[in-house]
C-alpha positions as CSV (number, residue, x, y, z in Angstrom):
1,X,78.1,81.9,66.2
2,X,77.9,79.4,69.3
3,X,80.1,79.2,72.3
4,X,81.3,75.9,71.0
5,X,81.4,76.7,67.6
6,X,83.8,79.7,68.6
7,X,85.7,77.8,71.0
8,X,86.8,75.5,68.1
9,X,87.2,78.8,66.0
10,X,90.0,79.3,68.7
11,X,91.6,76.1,68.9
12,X,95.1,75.4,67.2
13,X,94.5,72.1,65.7
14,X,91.9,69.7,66.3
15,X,92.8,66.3,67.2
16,X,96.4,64.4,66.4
17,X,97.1,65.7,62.5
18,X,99.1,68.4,61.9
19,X,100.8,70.4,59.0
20,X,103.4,72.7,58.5
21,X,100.4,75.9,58.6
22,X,99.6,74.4,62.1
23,X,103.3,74.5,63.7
24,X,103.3,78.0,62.7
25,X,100.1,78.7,64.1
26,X,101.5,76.7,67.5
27,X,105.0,78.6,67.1
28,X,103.2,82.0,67.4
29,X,101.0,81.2,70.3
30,X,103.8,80.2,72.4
31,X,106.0,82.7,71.5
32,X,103.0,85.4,72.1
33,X,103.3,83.6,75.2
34,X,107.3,83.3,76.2
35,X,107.9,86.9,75.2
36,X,104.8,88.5,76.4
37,X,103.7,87.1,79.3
38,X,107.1,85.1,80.3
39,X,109.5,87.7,79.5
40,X,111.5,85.4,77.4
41,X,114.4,86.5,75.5
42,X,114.7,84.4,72.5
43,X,117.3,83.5,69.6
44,X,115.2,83.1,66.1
45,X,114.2,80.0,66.0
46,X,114.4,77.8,63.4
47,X,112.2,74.8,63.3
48,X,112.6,71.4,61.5
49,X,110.9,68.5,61.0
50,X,112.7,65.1,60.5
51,X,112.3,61.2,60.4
52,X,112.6,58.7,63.3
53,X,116.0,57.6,61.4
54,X,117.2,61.1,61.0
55,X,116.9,61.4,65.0
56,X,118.2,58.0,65.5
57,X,121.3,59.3,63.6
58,X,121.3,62.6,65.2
59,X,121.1,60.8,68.8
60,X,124.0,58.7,67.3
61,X,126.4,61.9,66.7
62,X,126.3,63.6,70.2
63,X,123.0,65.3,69.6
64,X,124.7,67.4,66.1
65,X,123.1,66.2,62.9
66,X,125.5,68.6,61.1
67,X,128.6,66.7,62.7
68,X,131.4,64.8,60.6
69,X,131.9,61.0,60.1
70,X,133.5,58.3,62.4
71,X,132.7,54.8,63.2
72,X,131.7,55.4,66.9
73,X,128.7,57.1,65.6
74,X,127.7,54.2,63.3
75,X,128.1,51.6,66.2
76,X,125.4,54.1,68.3
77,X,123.0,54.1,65.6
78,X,122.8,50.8,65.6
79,X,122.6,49.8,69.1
80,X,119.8,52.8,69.5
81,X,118.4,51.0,66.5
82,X,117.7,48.0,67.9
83,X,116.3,48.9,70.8
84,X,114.3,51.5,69.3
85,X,112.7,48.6,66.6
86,X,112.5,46.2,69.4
87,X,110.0,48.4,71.3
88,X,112.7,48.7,74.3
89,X,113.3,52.4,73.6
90,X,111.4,55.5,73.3
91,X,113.0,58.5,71.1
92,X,113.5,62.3,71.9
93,X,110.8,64.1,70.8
94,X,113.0,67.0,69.9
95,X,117.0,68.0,69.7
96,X,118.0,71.2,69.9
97,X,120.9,72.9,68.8
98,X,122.7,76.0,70.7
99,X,122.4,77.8,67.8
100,X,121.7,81.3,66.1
101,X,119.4,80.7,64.9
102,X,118.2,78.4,67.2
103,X,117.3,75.1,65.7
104,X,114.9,72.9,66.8
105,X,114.4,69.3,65.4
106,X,111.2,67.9,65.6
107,X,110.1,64.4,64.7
108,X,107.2,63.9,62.1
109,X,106.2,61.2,63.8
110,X,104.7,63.2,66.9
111,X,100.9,64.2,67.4
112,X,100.0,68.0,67.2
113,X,100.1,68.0,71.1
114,X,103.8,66.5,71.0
115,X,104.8,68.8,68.3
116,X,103.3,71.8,70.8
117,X,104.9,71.1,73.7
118,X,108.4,70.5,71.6
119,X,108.0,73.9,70.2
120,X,107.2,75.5,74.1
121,X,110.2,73.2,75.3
122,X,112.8,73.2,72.9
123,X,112.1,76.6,71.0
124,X,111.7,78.8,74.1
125,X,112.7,77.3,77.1
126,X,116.1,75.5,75.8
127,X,116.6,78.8,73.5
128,X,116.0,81.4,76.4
129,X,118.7,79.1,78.5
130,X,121.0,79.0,75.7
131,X,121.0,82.7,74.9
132,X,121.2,84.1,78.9
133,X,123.0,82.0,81.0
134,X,126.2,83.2,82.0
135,X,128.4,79.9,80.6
136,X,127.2,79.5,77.2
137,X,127.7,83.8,76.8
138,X,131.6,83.1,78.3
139,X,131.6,79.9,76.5
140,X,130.4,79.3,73.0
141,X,129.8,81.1,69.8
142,X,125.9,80.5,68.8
143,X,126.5,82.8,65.9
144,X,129.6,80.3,64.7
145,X,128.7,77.5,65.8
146,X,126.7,75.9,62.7
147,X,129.0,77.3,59.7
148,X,132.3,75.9,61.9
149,X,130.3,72.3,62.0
150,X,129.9,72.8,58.6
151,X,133.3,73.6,58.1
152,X,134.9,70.6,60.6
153,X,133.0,67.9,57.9
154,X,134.3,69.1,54.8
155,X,137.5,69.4,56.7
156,X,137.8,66.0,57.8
157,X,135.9,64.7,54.4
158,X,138.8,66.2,52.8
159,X,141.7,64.6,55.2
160,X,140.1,61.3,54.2
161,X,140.7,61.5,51.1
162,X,144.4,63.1,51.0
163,X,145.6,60.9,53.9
164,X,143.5,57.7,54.2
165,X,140.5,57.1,56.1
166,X,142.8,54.7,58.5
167,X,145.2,57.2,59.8
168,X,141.9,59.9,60.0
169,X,140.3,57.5,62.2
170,X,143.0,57.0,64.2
171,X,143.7,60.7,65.1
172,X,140.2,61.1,65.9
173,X,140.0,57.8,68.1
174,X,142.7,59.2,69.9
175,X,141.4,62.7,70.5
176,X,138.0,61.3,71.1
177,X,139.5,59.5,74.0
178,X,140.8,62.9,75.5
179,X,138.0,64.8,75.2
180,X,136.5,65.5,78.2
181,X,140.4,66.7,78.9
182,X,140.2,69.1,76.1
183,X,138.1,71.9,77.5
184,X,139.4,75.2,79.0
185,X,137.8,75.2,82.8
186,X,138.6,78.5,83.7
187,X,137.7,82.2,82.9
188,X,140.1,84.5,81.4
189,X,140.2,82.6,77.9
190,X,139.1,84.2,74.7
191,X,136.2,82.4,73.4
192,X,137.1,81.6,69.9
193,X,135.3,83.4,67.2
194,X,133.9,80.0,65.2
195,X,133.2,82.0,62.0
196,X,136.8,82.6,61.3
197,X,137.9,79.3,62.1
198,X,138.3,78.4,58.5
199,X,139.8,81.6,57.6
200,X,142.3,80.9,59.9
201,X,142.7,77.5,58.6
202,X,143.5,78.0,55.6
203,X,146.2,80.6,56.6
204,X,147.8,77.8,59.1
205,X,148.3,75.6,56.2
206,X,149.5,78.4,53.7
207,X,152.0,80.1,55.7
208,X,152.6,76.7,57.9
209,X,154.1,78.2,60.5
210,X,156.6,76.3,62.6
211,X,154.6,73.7,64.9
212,X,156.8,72.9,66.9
213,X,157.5,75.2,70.0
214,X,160.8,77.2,69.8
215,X,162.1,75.0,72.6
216,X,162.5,71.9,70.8
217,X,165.2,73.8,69.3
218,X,167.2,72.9,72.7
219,X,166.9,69.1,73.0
220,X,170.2,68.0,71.9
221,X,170.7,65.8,69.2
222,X,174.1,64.3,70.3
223,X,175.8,64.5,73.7
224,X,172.9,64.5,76.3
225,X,172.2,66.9,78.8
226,X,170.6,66.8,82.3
227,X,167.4,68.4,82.9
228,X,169.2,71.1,85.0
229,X,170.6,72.4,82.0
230,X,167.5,73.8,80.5
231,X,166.2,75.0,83.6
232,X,163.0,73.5,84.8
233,X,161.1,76.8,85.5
234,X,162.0,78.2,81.9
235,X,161.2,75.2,80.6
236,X,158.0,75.0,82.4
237,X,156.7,78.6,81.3
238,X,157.9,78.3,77.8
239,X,155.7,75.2,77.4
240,X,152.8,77.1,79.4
241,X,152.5,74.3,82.1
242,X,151.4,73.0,84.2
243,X,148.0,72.2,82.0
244,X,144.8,71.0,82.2
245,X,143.6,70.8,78.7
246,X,145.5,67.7,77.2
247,X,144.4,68.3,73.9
248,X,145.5,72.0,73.3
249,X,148.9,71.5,74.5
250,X,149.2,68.3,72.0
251,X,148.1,70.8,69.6
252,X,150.8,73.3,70.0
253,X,153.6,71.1,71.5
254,X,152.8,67.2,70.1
255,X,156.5,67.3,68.0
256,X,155.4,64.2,65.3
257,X,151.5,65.7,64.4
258,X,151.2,66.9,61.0
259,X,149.8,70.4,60.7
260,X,146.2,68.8,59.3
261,X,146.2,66.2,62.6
262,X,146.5,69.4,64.8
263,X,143.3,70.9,63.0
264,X,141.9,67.5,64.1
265,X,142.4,68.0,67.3
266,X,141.8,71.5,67.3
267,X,138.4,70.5,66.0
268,X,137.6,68.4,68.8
269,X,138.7,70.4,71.3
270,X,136.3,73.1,69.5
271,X,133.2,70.9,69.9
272,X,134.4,69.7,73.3
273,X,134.4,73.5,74.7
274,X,130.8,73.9,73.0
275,X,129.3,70.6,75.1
276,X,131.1,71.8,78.3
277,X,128.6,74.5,79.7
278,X,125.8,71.3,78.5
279,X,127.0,69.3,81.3
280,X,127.3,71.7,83.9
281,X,124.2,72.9,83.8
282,X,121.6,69.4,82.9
283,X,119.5,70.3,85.6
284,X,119.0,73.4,85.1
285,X,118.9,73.5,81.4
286,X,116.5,70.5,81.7
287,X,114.3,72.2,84.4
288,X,114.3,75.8,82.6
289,X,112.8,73.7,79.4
290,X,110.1,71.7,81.4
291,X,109.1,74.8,83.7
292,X,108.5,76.7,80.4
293,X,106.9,74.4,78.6
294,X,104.2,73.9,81.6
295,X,103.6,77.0,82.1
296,X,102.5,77.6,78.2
297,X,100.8,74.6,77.9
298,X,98.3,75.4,80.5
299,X,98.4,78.9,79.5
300,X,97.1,77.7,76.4
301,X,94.4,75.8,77.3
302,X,93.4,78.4,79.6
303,X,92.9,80.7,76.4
304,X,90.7,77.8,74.7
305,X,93.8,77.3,72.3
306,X,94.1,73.6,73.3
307,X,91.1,71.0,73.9
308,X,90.7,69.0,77.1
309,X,91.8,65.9,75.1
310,X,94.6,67.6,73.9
311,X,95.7,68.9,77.1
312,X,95.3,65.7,78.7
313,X,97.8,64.3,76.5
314,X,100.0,66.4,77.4
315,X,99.7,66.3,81.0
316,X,100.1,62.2,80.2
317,X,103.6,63.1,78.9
318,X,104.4,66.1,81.1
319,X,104.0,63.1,84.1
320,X,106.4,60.6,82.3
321,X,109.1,63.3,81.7
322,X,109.5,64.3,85.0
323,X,108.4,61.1,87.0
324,X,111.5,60.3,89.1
325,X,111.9,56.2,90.0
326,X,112.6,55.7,93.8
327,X,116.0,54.4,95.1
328,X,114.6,50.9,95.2
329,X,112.8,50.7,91.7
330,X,115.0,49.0,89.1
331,X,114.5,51.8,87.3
332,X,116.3,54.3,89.3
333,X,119.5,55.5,87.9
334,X,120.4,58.5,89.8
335,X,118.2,61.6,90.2
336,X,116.1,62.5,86.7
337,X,117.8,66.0,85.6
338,X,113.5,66.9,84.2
339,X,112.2,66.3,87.6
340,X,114.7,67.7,89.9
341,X,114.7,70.5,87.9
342,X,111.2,71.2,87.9
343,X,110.4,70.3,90.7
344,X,112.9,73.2,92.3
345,X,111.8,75.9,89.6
346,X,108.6,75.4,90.5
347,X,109.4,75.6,94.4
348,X,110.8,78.9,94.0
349,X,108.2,79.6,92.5
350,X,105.8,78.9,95.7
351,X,108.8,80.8,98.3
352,X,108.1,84.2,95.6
353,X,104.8,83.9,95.1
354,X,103.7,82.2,98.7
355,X,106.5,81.7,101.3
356,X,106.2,80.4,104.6
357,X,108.0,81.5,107.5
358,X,110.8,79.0,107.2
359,X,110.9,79.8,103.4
360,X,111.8,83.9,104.4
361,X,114.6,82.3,107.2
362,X,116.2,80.7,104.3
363,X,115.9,82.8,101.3
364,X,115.5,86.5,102.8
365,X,116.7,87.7,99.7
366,X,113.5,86.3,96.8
367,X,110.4,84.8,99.5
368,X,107.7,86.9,99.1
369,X,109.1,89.2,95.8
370,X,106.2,88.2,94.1
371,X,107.1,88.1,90.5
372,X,108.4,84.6,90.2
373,X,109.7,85.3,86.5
374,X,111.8,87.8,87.3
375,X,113.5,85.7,90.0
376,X,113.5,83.1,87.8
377,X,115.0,85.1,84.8
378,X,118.0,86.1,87.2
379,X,118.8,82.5,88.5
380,X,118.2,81.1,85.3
381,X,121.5,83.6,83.8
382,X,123.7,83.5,86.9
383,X,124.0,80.0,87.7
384,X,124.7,76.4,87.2
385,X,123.9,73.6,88.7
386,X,126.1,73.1,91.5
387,X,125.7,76.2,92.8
388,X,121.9,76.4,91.7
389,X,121.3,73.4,94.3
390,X,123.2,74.2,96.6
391,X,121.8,78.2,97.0
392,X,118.1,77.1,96.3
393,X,117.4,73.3,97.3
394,X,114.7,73.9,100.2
395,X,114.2,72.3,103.0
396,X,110.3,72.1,101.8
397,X,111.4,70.3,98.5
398,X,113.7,67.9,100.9
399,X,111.1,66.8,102.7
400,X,109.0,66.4,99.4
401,X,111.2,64.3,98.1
402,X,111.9,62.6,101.3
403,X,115.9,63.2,100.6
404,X,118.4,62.0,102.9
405,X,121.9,61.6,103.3
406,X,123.8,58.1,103.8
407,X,127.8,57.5,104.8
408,X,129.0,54.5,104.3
409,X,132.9,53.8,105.1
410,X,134.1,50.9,104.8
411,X,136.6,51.1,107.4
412,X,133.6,50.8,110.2
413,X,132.2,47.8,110.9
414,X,128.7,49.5,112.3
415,X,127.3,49.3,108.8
416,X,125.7,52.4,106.8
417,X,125.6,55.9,109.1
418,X,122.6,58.3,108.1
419,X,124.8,61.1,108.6
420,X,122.0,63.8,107.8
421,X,118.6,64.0,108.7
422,X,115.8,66.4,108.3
423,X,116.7,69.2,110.7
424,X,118.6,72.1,109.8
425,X,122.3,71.2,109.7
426,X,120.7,67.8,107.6
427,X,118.9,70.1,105.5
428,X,122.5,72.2,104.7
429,X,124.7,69.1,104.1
430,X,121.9,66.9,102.1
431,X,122.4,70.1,99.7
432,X,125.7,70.2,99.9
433,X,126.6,66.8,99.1
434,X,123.4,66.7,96.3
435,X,125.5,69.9,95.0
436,X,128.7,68.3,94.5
437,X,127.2,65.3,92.3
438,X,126.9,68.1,90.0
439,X,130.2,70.0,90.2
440,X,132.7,68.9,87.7
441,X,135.5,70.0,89.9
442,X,134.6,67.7,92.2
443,X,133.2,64.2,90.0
444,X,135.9,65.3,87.3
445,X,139.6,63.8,87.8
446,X,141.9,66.6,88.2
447,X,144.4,65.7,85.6
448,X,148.0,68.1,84.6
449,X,150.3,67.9,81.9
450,X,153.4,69.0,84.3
451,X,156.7,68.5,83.0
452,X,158.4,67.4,79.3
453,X,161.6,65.5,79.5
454,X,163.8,67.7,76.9
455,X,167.0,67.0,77.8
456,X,166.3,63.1,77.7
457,X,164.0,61.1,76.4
458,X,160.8,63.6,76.0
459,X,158.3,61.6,78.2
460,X,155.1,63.5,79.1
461,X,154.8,63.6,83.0
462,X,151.2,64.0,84.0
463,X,149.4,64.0,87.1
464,X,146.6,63.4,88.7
465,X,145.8,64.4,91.7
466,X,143.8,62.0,94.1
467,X,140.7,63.4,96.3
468,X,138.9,61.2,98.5
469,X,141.0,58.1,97.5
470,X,139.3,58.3,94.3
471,X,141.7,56.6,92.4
472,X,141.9,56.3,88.7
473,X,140.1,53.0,86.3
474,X,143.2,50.7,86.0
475,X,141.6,49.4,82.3
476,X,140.1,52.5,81.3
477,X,143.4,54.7,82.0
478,X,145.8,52.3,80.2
479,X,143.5,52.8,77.0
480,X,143.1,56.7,77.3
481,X,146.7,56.9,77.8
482,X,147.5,54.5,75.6
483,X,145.6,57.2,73.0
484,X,147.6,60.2,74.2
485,X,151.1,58.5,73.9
486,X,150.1,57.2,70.1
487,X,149.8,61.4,70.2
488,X,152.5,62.8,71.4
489,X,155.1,60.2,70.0
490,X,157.0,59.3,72.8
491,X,157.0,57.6,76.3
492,X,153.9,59.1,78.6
493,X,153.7,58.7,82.3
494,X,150.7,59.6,85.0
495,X,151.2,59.7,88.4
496,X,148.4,59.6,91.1
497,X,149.5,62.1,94.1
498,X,147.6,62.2,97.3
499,X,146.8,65.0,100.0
500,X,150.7,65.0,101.0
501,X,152.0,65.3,97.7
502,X,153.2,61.5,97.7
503,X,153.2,59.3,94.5
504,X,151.1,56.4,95.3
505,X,150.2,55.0,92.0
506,X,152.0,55.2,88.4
507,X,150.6,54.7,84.9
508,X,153.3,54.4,82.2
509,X,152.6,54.5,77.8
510,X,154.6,54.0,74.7
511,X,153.2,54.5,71.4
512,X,152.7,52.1,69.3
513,X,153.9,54.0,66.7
514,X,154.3,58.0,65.7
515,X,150.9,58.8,64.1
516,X,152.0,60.6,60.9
């Protein structure tokens, strides 16, 4: 046999066509690859193949093709639609679900290369995230997650038809609107088992158990009291507040929700909680996928397993996923969460492997370990991306990407200050301040349910408290509370405190009507 006739012997497809014996083929390779050579740890994987429609639709519902029904989605579809027809828009190659097993959706309409590097991306890299890093272990339920999707539809299929798909859609408008409020943000809570969700369910509704809390029993239905009379510590503690996630107290405390419109919201707070370690960690995530998905693609071709034509197209698409617009391009839109993140995997990469002098200044603790996959296995686990930038953003990758800092107050009239430059204490704050566009502490409003009036007229007091003047969206806050007064029933008000504890700004809502 020739050289050539047994590199082709070798190869894993030959040209653009593929078939379902060929993304096995591919799916063994790279995971001879991730596990062996990478040290991967792996859910199963589960691969599927869908239509440019079906990913349009999946795109359309947050990224879940097993998710329920509402309008919103239907308005997506057709805006990514048109766009997508148009020519305006490219599509995902792949979505993947945080899964066990991990699915992995790829569209039929890829080549055999695209099809390869989805399986190396999605498959490995996005699955070896998902299963290791510290937030989605705290956080989410792989092993539930699919059958309590499953579950949610039929659930809300079936509230469609008992109560009307008008009142359904309302209660999920409204819950929609508090959902990045819905999420618990702080360690100590018992992630939920998702498999029993519908056990539990189903005895909720049987034994229907009294929703509303024991306190309500105290709000008089004749001669009024003053708030002094049920004591605004006890009343505090009995109601569990101050709190942060709106929509679980509106679960257990909203006094006009039916038990079935508390499930809704349940549900949504449920599929909020699984999305929340998503956003933390974009860069990471992102970067993990792309660094992986390099490194087997090359490792590939190195082995003869793809051609040169092959691996060309790849590289092609490697350079669009991770090209990164400058400030001035019209198509910059912040910093791409693919090249960032590759860019700094692949930097600490270098300070392992090849460190300079500076490199073992800064990071005593990895320059010069030299197995880059082990240090990368650890980061990968124990952080996110706030923290992730702001331990392992160089001063080597600063200069690369010729970051600096600008200040620009608009209480000075000397224009824009470049308040960090590259020198050392530039070098620390352009981190830090990079760091903190990716802490949701910080971008997040810091929003409390704080006090119920009982004794009067049960307004909701919330408040939110004000960092860096960052005040509140007049329009968008009169909607979203507008949503969370329809909830609750009665009169809601929001006040913005500052540094000194002053009210500076107030936001007041009355429903339109108890949602029942």
């Amino acid at each position: 046999m020739t050289t050539t006739a047994m590199s082709k012997e070798r190869l894993l497809f030959n040209g653009a066509d593929w078939d379902f014996p060929t993304l096995q083929r591919v799916h063994d390779a790279c995971e001879e690859i991730a596990l062996g050579e990478l040290g991967l740890d792996v859910y199963p994987n589960q691969i599927e193949v869908i239509t440019s429609e079906q990913m349009l639709d999946a795109y359309s519902s947050t990224g879940m093709p097993l998710f329920y029904r509402h309008w919103s989605f239907g308005k997506h579809f057709a805006h990514h639609e048109a766009f997508y027809r148009r020519g305006m828009r490219d599509l995902a190659y792949e979505i993947v679900i945080n899964s066990s097993p991990c699915i992995s959706y790829l569209m039929e309409e890829n080549s055999a290369t695209m099809q390869t590097l989805v399986i190396a991306h999605a498959a490995f890299g996005h699955n070896h995230f998902f299963k290791n890093n510290y937030l989605f272990q705290l956080w989410t339920d792989a092993d539930g997650i699919l059958d309590y999707l499953n579950f949610a539809k039929s659930y809300i299929a079936r509230c469609e038809e008992r109560y009307g798909e008008v009142e359904v859609e309302r209660t999920l408008d409204a819950a929609h609107a508090l959902m990045s409020h819905g999420v618990h943000r702080h360690a100590g809570k018992t992630k939920v088992d998702l498999r029993d969700e519908e056990r539990r369910e189903q005895e909720r509704r049987v034994h229907e158990e009294q929703v509303f809390n024991d306190l309500w029993r105290t709000v008089p239905t004749g001669k009024k009291r003053t708030a002094a009379d049920v004591g605004l510590e006890k009343r505090r503690l009995a109601l569990g507040l101050p709190q942060d996630n709106i929509l679980y107290f509106l679960e257990k405390s909203a006094p006009l929700l039916q038990p079935w419109q508390r499930e809704i919201l349940r549900i949504v707070r449920h599929v909020a909680q699984y999305f929340h370690p998503q956003r933390q960690t974009k860069v990471m995530n992102e970067g993990t996928a792309t660094y992986v998905h390099y490194r087997i693609m090359n490792r590939l071709h190195e082995r003869g397993q793809i051609s040169d034509g092959n691996f060309l197209e790849f590289l092609k698409s490697h350079a669009n996923v991770v090209f990164q617009p400058n400030y001035d391009d019209r198509r910059f839109s912040g910093f791409n969460p693919y090249a960032l993140g590759f860019a700094m995997m692949q930097d600490i990469e270098r300070i392992v492997t090849a460190p300079t002098e500076e490199d073992r200044a800064w990071f005593p603790d990895i320059a010069g370990q030299g197995d880059a996959m082990s240090v990368l296995r650890n980061i990968w686990a124990d952080y996110r991306d706030e923290s992730f930038i702001n331990q392992f953003l160089s001063p080597n990758l600063i200069r690369q990407l010729r970051l600096f800092h600008l200040y620009d107050d608009p209480e000075q009239e000397e224009g824009i200050l470049v308040s960090a430059i590259h020198d050392e204490r530039g070098y620390r704050r352009i981190r830090r301040q990079l760091s903190r566009e990716y802490d949701i502490g910080w971008i997040d409003p810091g929003i409390d349910i704080v006090d119920v009036d009982l004794a009067g007229d049960r307004r909701l007091l919330l408040r939110h408290n004000v960092t860096n003047d960052w005040f509140l969206q007049e329009a968008d806050t009169k909607l979203v509370l507008q949503h969370l007064a329809n909830l609750w029933g009665y009169d809601v008000l929001l006040q913005e405190v500052d540094s000194s504890n002053e009210v500076v700004k107030e936001h007041a809502a009355s429903p339109h009507k108890p949602i029942q």
